[in-house]
N, C-alpha and C positions, 0 to 999 in steps of 0.2 A: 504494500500500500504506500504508495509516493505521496508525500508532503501535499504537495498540491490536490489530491484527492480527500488528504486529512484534513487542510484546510477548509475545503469545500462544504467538507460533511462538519465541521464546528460552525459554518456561516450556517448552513441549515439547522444543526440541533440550536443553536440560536433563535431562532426562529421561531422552528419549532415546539421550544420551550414557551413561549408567548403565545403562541397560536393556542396552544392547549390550557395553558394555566386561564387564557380569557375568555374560551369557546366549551372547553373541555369535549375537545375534537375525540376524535375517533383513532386509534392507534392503530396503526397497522405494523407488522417488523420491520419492515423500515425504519420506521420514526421510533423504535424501540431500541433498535441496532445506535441509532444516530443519539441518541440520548445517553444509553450505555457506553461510546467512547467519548462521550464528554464528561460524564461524571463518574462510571467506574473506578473502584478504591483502589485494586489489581494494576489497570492501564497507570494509575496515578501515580502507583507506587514505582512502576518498573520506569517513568520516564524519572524520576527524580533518583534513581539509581544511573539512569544513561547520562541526568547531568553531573554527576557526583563525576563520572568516569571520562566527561570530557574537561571537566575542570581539572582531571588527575594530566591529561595531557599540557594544559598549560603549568603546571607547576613541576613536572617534568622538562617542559623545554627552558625553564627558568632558571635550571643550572648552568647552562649558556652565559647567561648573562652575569655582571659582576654583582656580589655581592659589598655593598657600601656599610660603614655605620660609624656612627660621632657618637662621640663622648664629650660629656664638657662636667667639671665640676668647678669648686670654690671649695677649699680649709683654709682654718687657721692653724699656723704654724710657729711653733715655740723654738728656736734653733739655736743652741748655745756654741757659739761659736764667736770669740773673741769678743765676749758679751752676748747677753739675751737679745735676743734679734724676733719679737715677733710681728706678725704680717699675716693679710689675705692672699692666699696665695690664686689666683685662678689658672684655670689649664682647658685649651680644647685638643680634642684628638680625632682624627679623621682618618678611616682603615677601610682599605679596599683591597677585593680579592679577586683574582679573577682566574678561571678556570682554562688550562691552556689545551691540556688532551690528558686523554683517561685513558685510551686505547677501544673507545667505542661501548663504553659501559653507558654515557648520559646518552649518545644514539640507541641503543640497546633499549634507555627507559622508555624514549619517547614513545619509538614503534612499538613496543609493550602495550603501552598507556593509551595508544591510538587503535590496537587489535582489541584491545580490552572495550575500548568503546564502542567499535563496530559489532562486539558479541552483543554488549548491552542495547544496542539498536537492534540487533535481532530476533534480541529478548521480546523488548518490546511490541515487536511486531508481530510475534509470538503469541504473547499477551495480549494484543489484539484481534486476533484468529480466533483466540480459546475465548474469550469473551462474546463474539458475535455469535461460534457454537452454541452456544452456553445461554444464550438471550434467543436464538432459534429455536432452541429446544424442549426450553422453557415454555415459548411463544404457542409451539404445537401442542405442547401437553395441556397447555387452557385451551387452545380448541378444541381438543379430543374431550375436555371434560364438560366446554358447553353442548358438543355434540351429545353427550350422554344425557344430559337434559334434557335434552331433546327426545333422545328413546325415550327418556324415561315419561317425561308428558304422555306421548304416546302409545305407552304402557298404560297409563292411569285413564286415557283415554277411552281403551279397550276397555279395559275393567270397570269403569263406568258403567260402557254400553252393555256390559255382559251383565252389571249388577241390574239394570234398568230389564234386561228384557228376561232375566231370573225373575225377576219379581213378577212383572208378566205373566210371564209362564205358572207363575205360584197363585197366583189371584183366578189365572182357565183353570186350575185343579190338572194342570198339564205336569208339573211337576212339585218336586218337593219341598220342603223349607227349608232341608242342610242346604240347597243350590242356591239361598238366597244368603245364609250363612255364609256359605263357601265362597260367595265373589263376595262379600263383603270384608272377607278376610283378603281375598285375592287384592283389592282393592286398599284396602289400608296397608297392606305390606308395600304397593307399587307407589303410594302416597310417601311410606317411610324412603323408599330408595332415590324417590325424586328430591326430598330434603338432604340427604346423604350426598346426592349427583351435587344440589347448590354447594353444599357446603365445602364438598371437594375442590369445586373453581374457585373458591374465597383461599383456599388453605394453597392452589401453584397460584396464586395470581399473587399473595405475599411474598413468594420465591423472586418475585422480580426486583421486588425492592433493593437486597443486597448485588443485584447484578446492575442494577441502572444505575446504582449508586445516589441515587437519589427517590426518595419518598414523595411520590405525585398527590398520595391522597385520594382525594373522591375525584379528582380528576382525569387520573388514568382510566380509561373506558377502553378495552379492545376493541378492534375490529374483527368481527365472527363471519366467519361461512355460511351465508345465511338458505345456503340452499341443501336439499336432501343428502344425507350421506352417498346414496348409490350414484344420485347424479354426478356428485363430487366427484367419484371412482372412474363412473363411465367417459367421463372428462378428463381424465388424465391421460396426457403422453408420457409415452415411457422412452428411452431412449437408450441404445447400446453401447455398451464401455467393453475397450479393451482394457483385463486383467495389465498385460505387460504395460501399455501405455501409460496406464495409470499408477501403476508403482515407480514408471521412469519421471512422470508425473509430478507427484508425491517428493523426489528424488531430490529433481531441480529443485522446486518450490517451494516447499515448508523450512523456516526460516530457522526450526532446530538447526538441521545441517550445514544453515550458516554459522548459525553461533557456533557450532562447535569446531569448524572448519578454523574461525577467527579465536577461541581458545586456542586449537594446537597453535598460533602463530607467537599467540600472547608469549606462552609456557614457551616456547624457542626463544623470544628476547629475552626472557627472565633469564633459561640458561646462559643465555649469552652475558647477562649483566653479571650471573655467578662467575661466570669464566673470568670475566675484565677484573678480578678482583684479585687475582694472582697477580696482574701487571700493575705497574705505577701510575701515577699520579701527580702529572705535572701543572704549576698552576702560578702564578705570579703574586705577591701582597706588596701594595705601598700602604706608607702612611704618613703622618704629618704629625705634629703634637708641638702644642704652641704653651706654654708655662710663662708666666708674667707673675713677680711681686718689685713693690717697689724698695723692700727695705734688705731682702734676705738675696744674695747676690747667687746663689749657687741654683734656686728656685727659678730664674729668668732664664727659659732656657725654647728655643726653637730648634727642631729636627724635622728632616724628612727624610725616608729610606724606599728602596726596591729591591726588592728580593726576589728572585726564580729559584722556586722551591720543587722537588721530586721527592714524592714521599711513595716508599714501597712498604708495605705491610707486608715481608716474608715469611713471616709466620703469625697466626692469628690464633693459635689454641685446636690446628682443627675446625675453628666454625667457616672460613672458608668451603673445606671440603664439605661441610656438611652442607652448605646453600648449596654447594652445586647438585648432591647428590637429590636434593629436595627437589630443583628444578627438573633433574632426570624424571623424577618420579612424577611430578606435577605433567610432564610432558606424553611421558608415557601414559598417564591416567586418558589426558585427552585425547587421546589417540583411539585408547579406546572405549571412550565415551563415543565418539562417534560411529565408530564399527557399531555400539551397541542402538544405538540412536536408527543407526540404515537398518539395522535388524527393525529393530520396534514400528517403524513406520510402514517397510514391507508387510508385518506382520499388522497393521493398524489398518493397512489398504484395502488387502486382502477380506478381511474380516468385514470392513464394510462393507466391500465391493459385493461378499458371499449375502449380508443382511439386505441390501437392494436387491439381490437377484429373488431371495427367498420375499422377500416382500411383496413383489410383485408377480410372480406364482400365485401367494396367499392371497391377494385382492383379488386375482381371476376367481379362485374357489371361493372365496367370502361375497363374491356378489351374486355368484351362483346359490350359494347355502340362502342368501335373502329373499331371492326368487322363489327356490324351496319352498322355503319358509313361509312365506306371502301366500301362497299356495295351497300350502297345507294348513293353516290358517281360514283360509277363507275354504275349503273343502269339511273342515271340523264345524267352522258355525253353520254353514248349511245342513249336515248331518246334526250338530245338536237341534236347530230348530226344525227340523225334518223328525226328531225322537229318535233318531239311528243310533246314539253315542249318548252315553254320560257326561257331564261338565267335568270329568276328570281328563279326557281325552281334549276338549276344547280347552283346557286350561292348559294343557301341555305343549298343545300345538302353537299355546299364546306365548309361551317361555322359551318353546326351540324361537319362535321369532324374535321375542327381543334379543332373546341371546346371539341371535345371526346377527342381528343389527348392529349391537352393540360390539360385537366382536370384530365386525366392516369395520367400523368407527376404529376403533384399537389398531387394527391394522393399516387401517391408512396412514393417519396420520403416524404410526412408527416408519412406516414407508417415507413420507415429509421427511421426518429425524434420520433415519439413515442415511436418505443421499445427503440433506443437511452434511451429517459425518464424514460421508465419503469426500464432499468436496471438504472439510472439515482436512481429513489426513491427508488430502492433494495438493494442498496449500493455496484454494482457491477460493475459500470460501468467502473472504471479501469482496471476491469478483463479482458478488453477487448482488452487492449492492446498486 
């Protein structure tokens, strides 16, 4: 995701923060997505680690430069010398260093300090992938639980009309009084599951809070799918993924592989800075120092010096050897941090790429089972009010239907959340914005 697209998407969650706090508009994922990288706690956190990491590059390249620093004081001084002699004595002093060659250890830090931040921009962007997931997915699971609502009405519906024409039936001497019993139980249990279906969309629609990073209030209103599950189904295009393409995919583009690419480069300047530590250290110091009294003759004194100084630490206790051997290991780690990273992600592709394919299998069967169901539904209440069948058989056939229905519902929208995933592990899933 390139600046210029981030920017874009902050002028719009701008925006769109107003438009909703004054209308309390309609959220769609978009405007979900677009809120979440403005105020997510996650994004917040990993950019104020990327600035931490590019300030380390400026105080890195700042051994370059000379190090200055003044002194100035004022005593009094008691100086017994050919008589008590006391005075103010004041003094300024003025000390400058400057750094000549190291043998590539302050070059070492920078590029360090400069790989270091390119991971943490990685990071970041990382962090912004897993967060848009993460508000996708979210986003699906409250549609899937308004859909359920929805059966569930629908449920209470039936059983209504079943309790309605029980009674019916009870009042011709056509049937009995358990059948008016019986939906009235049918009927208050589809009552409790419709309160259960609300309360479920109340309990992910709080889930969003900690992902948007910000609390909307009574003003967050989703945007729902307002039209029939089957339709919804019947309405999808499906699309064909190649396995290999998409792990090459995956490969390129998910911004682990950056980071970790730019760790192994980190861990090689760090060895490198361990190394430069066996060599010297050549550097220059002047100074000045200015002393003035008027009484004490010895006190009056003005200097300035230059010195080219090489300082070699040829032995340091061992902790030399030990930084380098730290670096080894640091280096090695990275290395194969990423080997295990190219594993995970194959294996992250893969596992999606298998839940798309089974998902979409399951929606062909689950719109079939609905049809079914419909069917065998509407063949049991003719037979109950034909006298063919018991209300146990009409009641059953009322339950494999929700149960199709509600099961479509399940299915699909996991169908949404995985490709969500898959583009999720391909590193595209911003692209989707």
């Amino acid at each position: 995701m390139n600046n210029r697209l981030l920017k874009k998407l902050s002028i719009i969650a701008s925006f769109s923060l107003v438009v909703s706090s004054s209308f309390a508009k309609d959220l769609n994922l978009e405007d979900l997505i677009i809120i979440a990288l403005k105020n997510n706690t996650n994004i917040e956190l990993s950019k104020e680690q990327s600035n931490i990491k590019k300030e380390q590059i400026n105080k890195a390249t700042s051994t370059y430069l000379p190090n200055l620093s003044l002194n100035a004081s004022t005593a009094r001084k008691d100086i017994e010398q050919q008589g008590n002699k006391i005075d103010d004595v004041n003094s300024v002093a003025v000390n400058a260093n400057q750094l000549i060659y190291d043998f590539g250890k302050t070059t070492s830090n920078i590029d360090s300090s400069k790989y270091s931040y390119d991971e943490s921009k990685s990071d970041v962007k990382a962090t912004i992938s897993k967060t848009i997931f993460q508000v996708t997915s979210t986003y699906y699971d409250i549609l899937n639980k308004y859909q359920q609502i929805e059966v569930a009405k629908e449920s209470v519906k039936l059983d209504e009309l079943q309790l309605n024409q029980a009674n019916e039936y009870f009042k011709a001497g056509v049937r009995t009084k358990i059948d008016v019993t019986n939906a009235k139980l049918r009927l208050s249990n589809s009552k409790l599951k419709l309160i259960q279906a609300k309360y479920n969309l109340k309990t992910t629609e709080t889930k969003l809070v900690s992902l948007l990073g910000k609390d909307l209030g009574s003003s967050i209103n989703i945007k729902f799918h307002n039209k029939d599950i089957t339709t919804l189904v019947r309405n999808t295009e499906y699309k064909n993924y190649s396995l290999e393409k998409l792990i090459t995919l995956g490969l390129e583009k998910r911004d682990e592989i950056k980071k970790y690419k730019a760790k192994i480069q980190t861990a090689k300047e760090q060895k490198n800075v361990a190394s430069a530590d066996y060599l010297p250290r050549i550097d220059v110091d002047a100074s000045y120092t200015n002393s003035q009294s008027d009484k004490i003759a010895t006190q009056d004194i003005e200097q300035s010096s230059v010195a080219l100084n090489l300082k070699w630490n040829f032995f340091t206790g061992l902790s030399t050897v030990a930084d380098n051997k730290i670096a080894l290991s640091n280096l090695s780690s990275a290395k194969k941090q990423l080997q295990q990273q190219i594993l995970d992600i194959k294996q992250e592709v893969t596992s999606a790429y298998l839940n798309v394919k089974e998902s979409i299998d399951s929606l062909n069967i689950g719109l079939l089972n609905v049809k079914l169901a419909t069917e065998n539904l509407s063949l049991a209440d003719e037979r109950y009010k034909a006298g063919l069948n018991d209300l146990i058989e009409l009641n059953d056939a009322k339950l494999e239907y929700t149960q199709a229905k509600s099961s479509l519902v399940n299915i699909y929208y996991a169908y949404l959340t995985n490709l969500a995933n898959l583009n999720y592990t391909i590193g595209t899933i911003h692209e989707k914005i």
